[in-house]
MITOR-829719 format. One record per residue (C-alpha): residue number from 1; residue in three letters; chain; x, z, y. Coordinates in nm, 4 decimals, always signed. Example, Ala and Ser with C-alpha at 12.3 -4.5 7.8 and 13.67 -1.06 7.14 Angstrom:
<node><num>1</num><residu>Ala</residu><chaine>A</chaine><px>+1.2300</px><pz>+0.7800</pz><py>-0.4500</py></node>
<node><num>2</num><residu>Ser</residu><chaine>A</chaine><px>+1.3670</px><pz>+0.7140</pz><py>-0.1060</py></node>
END
This chain:
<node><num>1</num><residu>Unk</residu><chaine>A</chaine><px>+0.6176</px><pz>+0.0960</pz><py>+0.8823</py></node>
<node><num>2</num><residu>Unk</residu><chaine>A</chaine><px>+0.9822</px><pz>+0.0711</pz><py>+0.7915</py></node>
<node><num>3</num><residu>Unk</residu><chaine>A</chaine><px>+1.0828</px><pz>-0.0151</pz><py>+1.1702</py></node>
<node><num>4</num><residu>Unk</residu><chaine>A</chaine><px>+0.8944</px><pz>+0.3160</pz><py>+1.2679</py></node>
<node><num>5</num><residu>Unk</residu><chaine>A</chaine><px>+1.0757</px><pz>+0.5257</pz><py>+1.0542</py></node>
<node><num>6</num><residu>Unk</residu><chaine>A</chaine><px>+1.4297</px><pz>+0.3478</pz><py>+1.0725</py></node>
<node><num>7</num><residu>Unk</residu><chaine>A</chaine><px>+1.3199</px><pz>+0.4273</pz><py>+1.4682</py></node>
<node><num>8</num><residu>Unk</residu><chaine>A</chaine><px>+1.2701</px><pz>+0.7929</pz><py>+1.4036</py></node>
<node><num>9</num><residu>Unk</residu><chaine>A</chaine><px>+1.6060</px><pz>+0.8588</pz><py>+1.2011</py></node>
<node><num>10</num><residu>Unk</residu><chaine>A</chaine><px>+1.8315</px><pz>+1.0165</pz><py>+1.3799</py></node>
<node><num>11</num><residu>Unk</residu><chaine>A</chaine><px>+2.1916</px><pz>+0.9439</pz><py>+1.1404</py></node>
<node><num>12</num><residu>Unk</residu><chaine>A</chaine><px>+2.2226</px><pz>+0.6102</pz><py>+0.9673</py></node>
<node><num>13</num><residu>Unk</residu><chaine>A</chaine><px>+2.2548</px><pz>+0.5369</pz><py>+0.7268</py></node>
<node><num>14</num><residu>Unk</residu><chaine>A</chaine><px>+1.9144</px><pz>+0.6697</pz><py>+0.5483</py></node>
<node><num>15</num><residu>Unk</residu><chaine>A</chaine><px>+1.7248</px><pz>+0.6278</pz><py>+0.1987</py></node>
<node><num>16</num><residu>Unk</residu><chaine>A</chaine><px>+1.3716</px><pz>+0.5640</pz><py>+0.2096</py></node>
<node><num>17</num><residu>Unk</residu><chaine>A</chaine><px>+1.1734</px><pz>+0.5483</pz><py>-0.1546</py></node>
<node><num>18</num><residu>Unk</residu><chaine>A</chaine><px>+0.8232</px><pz>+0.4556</pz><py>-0.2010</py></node>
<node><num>19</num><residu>Unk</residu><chaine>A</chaine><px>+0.6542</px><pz>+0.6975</pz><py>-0.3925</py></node>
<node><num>20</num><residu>Unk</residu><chaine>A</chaine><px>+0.4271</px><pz>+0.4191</pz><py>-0.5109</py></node>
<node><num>21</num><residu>Unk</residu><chaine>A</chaine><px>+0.6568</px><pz>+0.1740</pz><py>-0.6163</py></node>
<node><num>22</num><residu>Unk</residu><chaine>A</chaine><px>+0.8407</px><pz>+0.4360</pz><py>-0.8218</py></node>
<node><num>23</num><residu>Unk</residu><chaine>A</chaine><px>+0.5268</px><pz>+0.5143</pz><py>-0.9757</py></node>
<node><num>24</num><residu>Unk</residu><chaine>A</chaine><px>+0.4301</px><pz>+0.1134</pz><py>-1.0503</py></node>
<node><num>25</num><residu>Unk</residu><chaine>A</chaine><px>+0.8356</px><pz>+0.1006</pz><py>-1.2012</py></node>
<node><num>26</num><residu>Unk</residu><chaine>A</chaine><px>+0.7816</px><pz>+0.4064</pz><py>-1.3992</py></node>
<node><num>27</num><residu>Unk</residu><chaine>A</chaine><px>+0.3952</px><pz>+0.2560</pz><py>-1.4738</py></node>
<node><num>28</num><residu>Unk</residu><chaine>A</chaine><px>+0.5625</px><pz>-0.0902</pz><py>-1.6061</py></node>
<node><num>29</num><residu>Unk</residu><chaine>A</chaine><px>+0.8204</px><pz>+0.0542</pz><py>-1.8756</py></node>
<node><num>30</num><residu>Unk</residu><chaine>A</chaine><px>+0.5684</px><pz>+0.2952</pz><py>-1.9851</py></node>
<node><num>31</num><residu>Unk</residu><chaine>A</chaine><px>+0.3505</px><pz>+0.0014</pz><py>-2.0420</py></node>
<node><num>32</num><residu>Unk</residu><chaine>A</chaine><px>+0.6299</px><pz>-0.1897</pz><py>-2.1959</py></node>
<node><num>33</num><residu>Unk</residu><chaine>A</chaine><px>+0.7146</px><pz>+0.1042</pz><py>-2.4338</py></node>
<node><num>34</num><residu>Unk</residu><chaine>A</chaine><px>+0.3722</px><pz>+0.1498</pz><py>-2.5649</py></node>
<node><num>35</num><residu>Unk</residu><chaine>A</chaine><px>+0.3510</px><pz>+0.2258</pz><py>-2.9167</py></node>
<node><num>36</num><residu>Unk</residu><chaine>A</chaine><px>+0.6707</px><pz>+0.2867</pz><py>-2.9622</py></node>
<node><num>37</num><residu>Unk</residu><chaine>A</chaine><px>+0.8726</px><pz>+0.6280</pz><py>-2.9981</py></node>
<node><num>38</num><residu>Unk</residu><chaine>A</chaine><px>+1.0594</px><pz>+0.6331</pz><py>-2.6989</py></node>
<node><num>39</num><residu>Unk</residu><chaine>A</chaine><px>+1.1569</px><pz>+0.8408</pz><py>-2.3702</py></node>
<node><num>40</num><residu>Unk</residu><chaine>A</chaine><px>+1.1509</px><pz>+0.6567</pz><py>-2.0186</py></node>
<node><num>41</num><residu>Unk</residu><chaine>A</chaine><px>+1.4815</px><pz>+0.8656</pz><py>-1.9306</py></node>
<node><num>42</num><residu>Unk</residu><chaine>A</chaine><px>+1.5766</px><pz>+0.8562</pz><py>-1.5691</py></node>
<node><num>43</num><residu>Unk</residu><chaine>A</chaine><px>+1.9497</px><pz>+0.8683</pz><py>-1.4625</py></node>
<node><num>44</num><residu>Unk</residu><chaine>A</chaine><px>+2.0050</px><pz>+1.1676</pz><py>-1.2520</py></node>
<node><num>45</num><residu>Unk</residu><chaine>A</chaine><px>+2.2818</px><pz>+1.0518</pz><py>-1.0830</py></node>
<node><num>46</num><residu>Unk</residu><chaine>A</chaine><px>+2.1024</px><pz>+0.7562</pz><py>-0.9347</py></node>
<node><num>47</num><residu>Unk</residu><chaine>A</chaine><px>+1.9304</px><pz>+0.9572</pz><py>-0.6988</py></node>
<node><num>48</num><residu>Unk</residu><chaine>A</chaine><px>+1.9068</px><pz>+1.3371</pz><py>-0.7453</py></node>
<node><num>49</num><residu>Unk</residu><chaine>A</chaine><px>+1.6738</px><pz>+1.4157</pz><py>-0.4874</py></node>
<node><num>50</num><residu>Unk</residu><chaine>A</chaine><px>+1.4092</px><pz>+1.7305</pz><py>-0.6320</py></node>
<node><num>51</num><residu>Unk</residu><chaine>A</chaine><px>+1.1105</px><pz>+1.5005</pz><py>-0.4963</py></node>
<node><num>52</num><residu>Unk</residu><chaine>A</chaine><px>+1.1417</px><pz>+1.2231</pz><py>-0.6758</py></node>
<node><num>53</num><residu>Unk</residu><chaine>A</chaine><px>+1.3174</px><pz>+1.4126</pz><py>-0.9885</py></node>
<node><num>54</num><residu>Unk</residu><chaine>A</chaine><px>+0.9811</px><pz>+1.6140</pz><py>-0.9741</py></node>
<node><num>55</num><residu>Unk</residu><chaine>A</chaine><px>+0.7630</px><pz>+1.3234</pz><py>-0.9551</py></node>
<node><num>56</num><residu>Unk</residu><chaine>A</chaine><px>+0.9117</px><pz>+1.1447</pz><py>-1.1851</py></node>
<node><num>57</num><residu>Unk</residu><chaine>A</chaine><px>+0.8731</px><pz>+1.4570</pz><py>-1.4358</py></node>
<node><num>58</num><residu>Unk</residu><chaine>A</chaine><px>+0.5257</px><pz>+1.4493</pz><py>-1.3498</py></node>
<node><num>59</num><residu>Unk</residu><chaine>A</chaine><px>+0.4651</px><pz>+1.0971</pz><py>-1.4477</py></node>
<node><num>60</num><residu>Unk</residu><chaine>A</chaine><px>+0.6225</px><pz>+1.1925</pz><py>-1.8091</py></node>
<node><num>61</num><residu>Unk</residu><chaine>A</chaine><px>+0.9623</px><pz>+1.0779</pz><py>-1.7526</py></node>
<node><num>62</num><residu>Unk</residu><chaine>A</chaine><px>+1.2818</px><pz>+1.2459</pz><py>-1.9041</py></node>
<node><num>63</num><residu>Unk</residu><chaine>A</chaine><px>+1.6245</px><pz>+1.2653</pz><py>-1.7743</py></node>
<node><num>64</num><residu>Unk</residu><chaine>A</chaine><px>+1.9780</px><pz>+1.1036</pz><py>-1.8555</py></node>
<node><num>65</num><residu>Unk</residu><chaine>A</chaine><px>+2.2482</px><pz>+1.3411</pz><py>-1.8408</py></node>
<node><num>66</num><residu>Unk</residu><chaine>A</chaine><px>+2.5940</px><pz>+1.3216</pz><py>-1.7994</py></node>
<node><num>67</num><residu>Unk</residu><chaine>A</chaine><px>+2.6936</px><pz>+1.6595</pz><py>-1.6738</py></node>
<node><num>68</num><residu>Unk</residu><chaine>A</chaine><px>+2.6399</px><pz>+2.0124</pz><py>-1.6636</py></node>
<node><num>69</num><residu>Unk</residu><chaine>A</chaine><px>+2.5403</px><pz>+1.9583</pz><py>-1.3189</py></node>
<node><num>70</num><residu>Unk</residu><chaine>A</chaine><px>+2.2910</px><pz>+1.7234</pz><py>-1.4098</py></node>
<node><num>71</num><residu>Unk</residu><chaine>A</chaine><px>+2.1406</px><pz>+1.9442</pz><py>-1.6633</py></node>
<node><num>72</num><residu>Unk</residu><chaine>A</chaine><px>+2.0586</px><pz>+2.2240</pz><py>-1.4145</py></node>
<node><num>73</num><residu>Unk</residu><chaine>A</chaine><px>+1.8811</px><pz>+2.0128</pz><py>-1.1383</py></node>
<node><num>74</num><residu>Unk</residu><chaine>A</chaine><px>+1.6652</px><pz>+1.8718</pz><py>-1.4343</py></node>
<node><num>75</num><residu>Unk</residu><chaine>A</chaine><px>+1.6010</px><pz>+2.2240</pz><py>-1.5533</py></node>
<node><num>76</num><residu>Unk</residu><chaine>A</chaine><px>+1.5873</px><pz>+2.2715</pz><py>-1.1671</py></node>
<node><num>77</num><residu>Unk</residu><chaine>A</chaine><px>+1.2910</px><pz>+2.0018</pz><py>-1.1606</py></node>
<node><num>78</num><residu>Unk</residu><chaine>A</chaine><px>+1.1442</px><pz>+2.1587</pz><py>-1.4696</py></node>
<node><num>79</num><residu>Unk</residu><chaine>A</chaine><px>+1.2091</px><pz>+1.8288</pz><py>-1.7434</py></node>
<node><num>80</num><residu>Unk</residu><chaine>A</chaine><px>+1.1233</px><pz>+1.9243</pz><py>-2.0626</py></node>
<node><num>81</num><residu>Unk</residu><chaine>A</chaine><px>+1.5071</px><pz>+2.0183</pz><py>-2.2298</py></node>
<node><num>82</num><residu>Unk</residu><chaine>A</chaine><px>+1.3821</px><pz>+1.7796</pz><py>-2.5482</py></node>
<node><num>83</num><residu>Unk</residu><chaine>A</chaine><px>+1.2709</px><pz>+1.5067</pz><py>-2.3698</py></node>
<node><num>84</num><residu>Unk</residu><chaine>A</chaine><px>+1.6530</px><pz>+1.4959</pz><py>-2.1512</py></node>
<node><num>85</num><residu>Unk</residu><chaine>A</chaine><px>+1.8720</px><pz>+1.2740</pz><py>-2.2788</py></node>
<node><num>86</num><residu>Unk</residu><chaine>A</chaine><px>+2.2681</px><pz>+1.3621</pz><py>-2.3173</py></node>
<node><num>87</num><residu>Unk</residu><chaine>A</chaine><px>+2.5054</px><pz>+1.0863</pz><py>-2.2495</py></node>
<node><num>88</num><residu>Unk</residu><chaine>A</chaine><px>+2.8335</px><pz>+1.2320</pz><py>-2.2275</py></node>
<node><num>89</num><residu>Unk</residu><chaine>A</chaine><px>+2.8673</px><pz>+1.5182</pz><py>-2.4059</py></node>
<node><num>90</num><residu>Unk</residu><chaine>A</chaine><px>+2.7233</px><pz>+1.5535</pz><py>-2.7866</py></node>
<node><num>91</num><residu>Unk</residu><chaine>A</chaine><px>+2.6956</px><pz>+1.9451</pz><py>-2.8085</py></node>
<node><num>92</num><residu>Unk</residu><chaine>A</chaine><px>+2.5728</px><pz>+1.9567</pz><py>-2.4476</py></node>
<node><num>93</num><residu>Unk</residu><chaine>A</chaine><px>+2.2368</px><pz>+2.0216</pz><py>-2.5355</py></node>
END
């Protein structure tokens, strides 16, 4: 399945995700985490790609910050402002 689609890219280099296995990772620390107060925070600037931002949202995931520009493509993906989480800059938020 890989080989087909490295065989259909046209520029190289590419990212491929698995939506699945992002789910099962996300699926795993929420496990992890239960019963305790927490936020599975996701850094943005791993991988800001909407689809996966979105998903992730989706699953109940918040976002790590560490920009302005970060904030808008989480607002962007619609996270929930109180479950972001600021790493840079303490008034940001």
């Amino acid at each position: 399945m890989v080989e087909d689609v490295m065989n259909n890219v046209k520029n190289s280099p590419f990212c491929l995700c698995s939506k699945p296995q992002i789910t099962r990772n996300f699926q795993a620390y929420r496990d992890a985490l239960e019963g305790l107060d927490s936020i599975i925070g996701y850094a943005i600037k791993a991988n800001n790609n909407l689809k996966i931002l979105e998903h992730l949202r989706k699953l109940g995931c918040g976002a790590v910050l560490v920009s302005g520009n970060e904030f808008r493509l989480a607002l962007h993906a619609r996270f929930d402002p109180t479950r972001c989480v600021n790493r840079l800059y303490p008034v940001f938020l």
